[in-house]
N, C-alpha and C positions, 0 to 999 in steps of 0.2 A: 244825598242830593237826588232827587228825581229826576232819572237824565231823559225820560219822556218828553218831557216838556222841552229839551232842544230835537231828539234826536227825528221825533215825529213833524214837529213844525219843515224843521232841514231836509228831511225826505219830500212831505208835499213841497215847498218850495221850488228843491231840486228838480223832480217832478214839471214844475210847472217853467222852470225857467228853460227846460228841454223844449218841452211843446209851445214856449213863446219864442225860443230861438227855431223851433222847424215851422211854426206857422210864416214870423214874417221872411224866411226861405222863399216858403210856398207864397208867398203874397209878391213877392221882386221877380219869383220866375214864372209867373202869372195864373197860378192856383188860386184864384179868386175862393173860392167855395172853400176848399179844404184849408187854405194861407189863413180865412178871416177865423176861421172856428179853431184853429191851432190858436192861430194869436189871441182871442178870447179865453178860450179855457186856461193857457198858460200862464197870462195876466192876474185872470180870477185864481187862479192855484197859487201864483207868488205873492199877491197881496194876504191869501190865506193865514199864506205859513207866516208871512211877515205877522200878523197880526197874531195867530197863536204864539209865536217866539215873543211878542211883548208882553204877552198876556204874561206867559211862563214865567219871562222875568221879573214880572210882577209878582210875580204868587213867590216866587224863589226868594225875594227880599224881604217879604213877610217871612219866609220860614227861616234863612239863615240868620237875619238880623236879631234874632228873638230867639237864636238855635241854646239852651243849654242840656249841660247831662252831669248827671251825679258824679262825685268823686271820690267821697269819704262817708260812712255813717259812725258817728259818736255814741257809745252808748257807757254813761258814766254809773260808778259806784260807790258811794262816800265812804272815806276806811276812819276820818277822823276828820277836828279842824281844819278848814280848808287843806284837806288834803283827800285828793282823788283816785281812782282808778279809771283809766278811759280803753274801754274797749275799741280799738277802731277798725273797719272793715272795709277795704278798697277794691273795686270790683275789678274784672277783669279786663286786664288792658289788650286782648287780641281774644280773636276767636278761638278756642280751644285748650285756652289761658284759665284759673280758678284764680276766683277771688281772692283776695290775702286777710289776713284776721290778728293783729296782734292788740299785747294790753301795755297797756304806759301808767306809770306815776305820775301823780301832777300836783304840783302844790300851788296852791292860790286860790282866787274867789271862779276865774275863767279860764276857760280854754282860747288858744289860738294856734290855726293850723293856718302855714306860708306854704306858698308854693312858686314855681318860676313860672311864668308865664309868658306865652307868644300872642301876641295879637295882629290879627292882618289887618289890612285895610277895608272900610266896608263891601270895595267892589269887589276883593278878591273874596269875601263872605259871601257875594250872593255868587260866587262861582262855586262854591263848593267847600271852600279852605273854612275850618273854623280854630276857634282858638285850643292852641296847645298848651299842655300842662307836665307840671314834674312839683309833686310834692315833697317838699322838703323838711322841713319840721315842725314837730306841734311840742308847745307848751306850754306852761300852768302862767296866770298873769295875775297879778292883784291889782285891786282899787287903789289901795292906798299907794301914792307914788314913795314913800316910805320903804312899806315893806317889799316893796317892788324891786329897792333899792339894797335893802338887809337883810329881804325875807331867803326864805329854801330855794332854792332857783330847781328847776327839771327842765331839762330841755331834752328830746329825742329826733332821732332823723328818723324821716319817712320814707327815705331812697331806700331802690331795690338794694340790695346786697352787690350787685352785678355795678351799680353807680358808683357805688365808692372806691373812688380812684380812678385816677386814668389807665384805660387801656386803648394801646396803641392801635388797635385795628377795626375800633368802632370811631363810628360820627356822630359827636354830640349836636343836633340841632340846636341847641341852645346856643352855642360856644358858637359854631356855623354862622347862624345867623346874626349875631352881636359884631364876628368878625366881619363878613362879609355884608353888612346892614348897606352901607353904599351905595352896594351892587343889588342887592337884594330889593327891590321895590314894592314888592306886595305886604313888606313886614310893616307893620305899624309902629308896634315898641316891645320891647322886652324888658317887665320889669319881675319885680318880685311885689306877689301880692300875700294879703293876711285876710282871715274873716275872726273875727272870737265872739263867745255868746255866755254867759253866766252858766258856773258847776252848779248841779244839784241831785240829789242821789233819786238814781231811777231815771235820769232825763235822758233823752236821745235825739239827736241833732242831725241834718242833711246836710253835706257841703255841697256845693253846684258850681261848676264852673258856666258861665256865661260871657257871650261876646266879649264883655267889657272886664272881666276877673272874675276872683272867688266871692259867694255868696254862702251864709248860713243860715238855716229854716229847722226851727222848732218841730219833732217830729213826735211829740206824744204832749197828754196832760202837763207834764212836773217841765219837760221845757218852755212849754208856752209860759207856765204862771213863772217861771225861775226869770224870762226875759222879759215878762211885763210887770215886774214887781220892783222895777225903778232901779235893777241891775247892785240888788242889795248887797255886804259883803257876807260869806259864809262862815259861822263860827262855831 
């Protein structure tokens, strides 16, 4: 969040609502000269601020409404018939945090990676809150709802090590918020969301979490042509 855009408007404001409160002082205790140029400049300084504080929030909902950031890169390896290798790489979730890097099995024509997700409400977006995430699993999907149904199943989790299971002395924001949703006003919904996009050996894919959920974006040649080749199956 760009907290310029409140903290500077709220200063000149502050600013002026001083020198509009000591002008019309000076104006009731008959400071004619000094009361009318207090109350002028003060007026002009709070309508200022007033007006950069809209502006700000203006620009603030262009930027949160529209706010996303990466979550996952897929880079896959074909080992056989529909059957995959997906390298996946999650970047770092705090400052001074390393990225994580592991490889998964996958069987089917697609990948799909789930995850939980928090979403606020728009006002609380342009305040600063944007939507949270917790990845939870990725795996291999087929076209056919058949072998969907017969086929190899792979499923893997994508939680930290440190998630699975309950430990009694941390707070799951997820669990938090669902309980306490009620009370909770700024939450929008909490659901579980999916993106999937077609395997192809050599491809590599972006996940993006965005306001609204998970997105996936072809990130080299062989994904583009894999996702616009009418989501073929792989054999």
């Amino acid at each position: 969040m760009i907290w310029w855009w409140w903290i500077l408007p709220a200063v000149v404001g502050g600013l002026g609502l001083v020198l509009l409160v000591s002008g019309l002082t000076g104006l009731f205790r008959g400071r004619i000269f000094s009361g009318f140029f207090g109350t002028a400049f003060g007026g002009a300084a709070v309508f200022a601020g007033a007006v950069a504080a809209l502006a700000g929030l203006n620009i603030q909902t262009y930027g949160r409404l529209t706010y996303e950031r990466p979550v996952a890169t897929l880079q896959l390896k074909q080992l056989g018939p529909q059957y995959f290798e997906a390298t996946v790489i999650q970047p770092a979730m705090g400052e001074g945090q390393p990225a994580t890097t592991a490889v998964y099995p996958l069987h089917g024509d697609e990948w799909r990676v789930e995850a939980q997700v928090l979403k606020w409400k728009p006002w609380a977006n342009v305040l600063g809150l944007d939507s949270q995430y917790r990845l939870d699993r990725l795996s291999g999907r087929y076209q056919s709802i058949e072998q969907e149904i017969n086929g190899a199943r792979s499923v893997h989790s994508l939680r930290p090590v440190e998630d699975v299971g309950p430990l009694p002395w941390r707070i799951d924001v997820w669990d938090s918020a669902r309980k306490y949703r009620k009370w909770v006003d700024p939450v929008d919904t909490l659901y579980g969301g999916a993106a999937y996009m077609p395997m192809a050996e050599g491809a590599r894919y972006e996940v993006w979490l965005t306001q609204s959920g998970l997105i996936a974006r072809p990130a080299n040649e062989q994904a583009r042509a894999a996702s616009a080749e009418g989501w073929v199956q792989v054999r």
